[in-house]
BAVEXDO-258375 format. One record per residue (C-alpha): residue number from 1; residue in three letters; x, y, z. Coordinates in steps of 0.001 Angstrom, whole numbers, always signed. Layout:
# BAVEXDO-258375
<site><k>NUM</k><r>ALA</r><east>X</east><north>Y</north><up>Z</up></site>
...
***
This chain:
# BAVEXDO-258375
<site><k>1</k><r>UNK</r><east>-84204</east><north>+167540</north><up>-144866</up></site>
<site><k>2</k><r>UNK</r><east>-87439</east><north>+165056</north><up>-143745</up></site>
<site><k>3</k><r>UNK</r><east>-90582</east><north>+165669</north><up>-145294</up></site>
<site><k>4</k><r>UNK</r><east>-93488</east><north>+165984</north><up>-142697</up></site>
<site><k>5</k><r>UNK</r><east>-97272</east><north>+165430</north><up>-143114</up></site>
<site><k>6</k><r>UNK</r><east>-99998</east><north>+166457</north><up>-140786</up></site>
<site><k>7</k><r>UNK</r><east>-103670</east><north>+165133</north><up>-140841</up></site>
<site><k>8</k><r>UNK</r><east>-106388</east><north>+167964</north><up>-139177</up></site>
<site><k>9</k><r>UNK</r><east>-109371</east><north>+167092</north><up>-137144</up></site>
<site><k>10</k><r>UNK</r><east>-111458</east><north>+169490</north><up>-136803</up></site>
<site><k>11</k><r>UNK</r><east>-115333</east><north>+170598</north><up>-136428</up></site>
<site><k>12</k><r>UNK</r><east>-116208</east><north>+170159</north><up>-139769</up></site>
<site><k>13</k><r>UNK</r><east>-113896</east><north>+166628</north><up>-140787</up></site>
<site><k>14</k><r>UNK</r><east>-110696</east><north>+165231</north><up>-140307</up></site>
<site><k>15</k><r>UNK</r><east>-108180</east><north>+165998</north><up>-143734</up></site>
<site><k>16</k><r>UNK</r><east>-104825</east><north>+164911</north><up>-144118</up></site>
<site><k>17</k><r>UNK</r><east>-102317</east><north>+167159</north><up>-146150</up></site>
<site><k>18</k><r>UNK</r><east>-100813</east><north>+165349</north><up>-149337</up></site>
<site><k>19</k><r>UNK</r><east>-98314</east><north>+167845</north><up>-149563</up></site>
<site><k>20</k><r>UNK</r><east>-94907</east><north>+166761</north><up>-147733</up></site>
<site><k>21</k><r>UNK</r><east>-93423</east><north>+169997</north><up>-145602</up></site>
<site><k>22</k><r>UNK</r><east>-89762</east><north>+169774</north><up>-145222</up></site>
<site><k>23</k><r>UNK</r><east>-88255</east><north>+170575</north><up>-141229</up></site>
<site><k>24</k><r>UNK</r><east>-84833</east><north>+170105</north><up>-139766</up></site>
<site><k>25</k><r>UNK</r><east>-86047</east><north>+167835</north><up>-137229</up></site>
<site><k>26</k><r>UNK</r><east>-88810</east><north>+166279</north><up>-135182</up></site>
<site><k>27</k><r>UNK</r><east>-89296</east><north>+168764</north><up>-132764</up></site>
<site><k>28</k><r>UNK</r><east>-89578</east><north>+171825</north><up>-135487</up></site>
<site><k>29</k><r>UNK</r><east>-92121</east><north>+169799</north><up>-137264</up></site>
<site><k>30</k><r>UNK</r><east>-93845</east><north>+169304</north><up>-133765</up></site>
<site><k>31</k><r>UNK</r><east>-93699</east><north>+173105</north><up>-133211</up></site>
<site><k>32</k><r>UNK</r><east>-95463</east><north>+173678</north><up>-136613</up></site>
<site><k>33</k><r>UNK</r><east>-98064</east><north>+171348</north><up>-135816</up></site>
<site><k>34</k><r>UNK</r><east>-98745</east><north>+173835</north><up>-132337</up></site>
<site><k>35</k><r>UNK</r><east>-99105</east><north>+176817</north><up>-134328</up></site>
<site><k>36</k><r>UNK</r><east>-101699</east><north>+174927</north><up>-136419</up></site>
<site><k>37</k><r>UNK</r><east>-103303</east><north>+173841</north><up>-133542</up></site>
<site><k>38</k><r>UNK</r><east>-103874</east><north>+177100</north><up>-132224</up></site>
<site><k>39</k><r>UNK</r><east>-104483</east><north>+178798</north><up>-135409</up></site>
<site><k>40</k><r>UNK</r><east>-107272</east><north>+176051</north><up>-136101</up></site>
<site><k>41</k><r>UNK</r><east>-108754</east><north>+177057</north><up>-132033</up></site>
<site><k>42</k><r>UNK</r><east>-108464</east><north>+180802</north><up>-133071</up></site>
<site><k>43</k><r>UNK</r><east>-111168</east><north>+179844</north><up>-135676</up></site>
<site><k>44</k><r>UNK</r><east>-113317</east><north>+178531</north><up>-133352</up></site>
<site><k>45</k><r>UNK</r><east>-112829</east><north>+176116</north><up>-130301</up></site>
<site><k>46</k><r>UNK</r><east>-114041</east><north>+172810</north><up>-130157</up></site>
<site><k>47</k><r>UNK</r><east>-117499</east><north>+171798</north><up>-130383</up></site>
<site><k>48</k><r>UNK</r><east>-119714</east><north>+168983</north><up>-129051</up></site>
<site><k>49</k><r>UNK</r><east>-119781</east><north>+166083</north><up>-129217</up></site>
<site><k>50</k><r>UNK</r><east>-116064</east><north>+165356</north><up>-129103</up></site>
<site><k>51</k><r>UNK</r><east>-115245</east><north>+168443</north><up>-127836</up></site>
<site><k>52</k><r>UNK</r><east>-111326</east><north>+168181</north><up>-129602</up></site>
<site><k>53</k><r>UNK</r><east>-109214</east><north>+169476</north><up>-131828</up></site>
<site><k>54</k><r>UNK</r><east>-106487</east><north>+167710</north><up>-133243</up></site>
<site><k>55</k><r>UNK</r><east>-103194</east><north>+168040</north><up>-135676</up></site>
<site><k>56</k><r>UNK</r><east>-101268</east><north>+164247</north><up>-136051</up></site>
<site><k>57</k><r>UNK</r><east>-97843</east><north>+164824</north><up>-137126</up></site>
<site><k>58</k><r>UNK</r><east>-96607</east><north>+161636</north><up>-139742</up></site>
<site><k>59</k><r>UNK</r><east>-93112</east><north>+160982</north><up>-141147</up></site>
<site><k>60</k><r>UNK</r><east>-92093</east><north>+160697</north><up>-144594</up></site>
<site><k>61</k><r>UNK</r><east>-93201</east><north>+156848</north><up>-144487</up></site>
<site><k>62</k><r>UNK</r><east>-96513</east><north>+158444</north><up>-143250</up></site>
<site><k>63</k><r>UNK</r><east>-96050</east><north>+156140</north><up>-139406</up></site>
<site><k>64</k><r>UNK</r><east>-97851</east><north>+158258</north><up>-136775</up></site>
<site><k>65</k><r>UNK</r><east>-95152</east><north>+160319</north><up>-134853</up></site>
<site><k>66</k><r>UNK</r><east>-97338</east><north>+162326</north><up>-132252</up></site>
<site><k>67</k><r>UNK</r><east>-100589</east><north>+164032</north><up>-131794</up></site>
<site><k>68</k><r>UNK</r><east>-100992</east><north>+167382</north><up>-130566</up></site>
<site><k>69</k><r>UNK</r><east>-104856</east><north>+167760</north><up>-129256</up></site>
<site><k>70</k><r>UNK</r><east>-106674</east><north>+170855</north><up>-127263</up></site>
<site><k>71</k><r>UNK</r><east>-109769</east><north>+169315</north><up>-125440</up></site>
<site><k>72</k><r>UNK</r><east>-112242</east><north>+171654</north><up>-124520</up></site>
<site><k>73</k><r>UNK</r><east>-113592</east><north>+170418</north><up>-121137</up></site>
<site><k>74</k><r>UNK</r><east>-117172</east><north>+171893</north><up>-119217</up></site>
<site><k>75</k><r>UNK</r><east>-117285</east><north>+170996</north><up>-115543</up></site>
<site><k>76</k><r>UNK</r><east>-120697</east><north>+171711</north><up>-113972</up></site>
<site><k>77</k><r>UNK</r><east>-120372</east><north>+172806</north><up>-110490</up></site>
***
């Protein structure tokens, strides 16, 4: 089974885990890194000034596989 690793961007820092999570595939480990996503927004949504949160999803060779971001956008009107 591949070993996953996810690096966090939140309000506070961005942290990568150093602790390899084991999936059956790309897309599992991609549906993990949504339910972090929205647990991290459940904490709090984004904040100025980037306005983003962020969980990057790396392989066992840590090489960038995807990025799942929520961008919190205020439109004046």
């Amino acid at each position: 089974m591949p070993k996953f690793y996810f690096q966090l961007f939140d309000r506070d820092a961005v942290g990568a885990t150093e602790t390899g999570y084991d999936f059956d595939s790309v897309e599992a480990a991609k549906a993990e890194a949504r339910r972090v996503l929205a647990e991290m927004a459940a904490e709090g949504l984004p904040a100025a000034p980037l306005n983003m949160l962020s969980v990057e999803l790396f392989d066992e060779s840590r090489r960038p596989l995807a990025e799942i971001r929520l961008i919190l956008e205020e439109i004046s009107k």
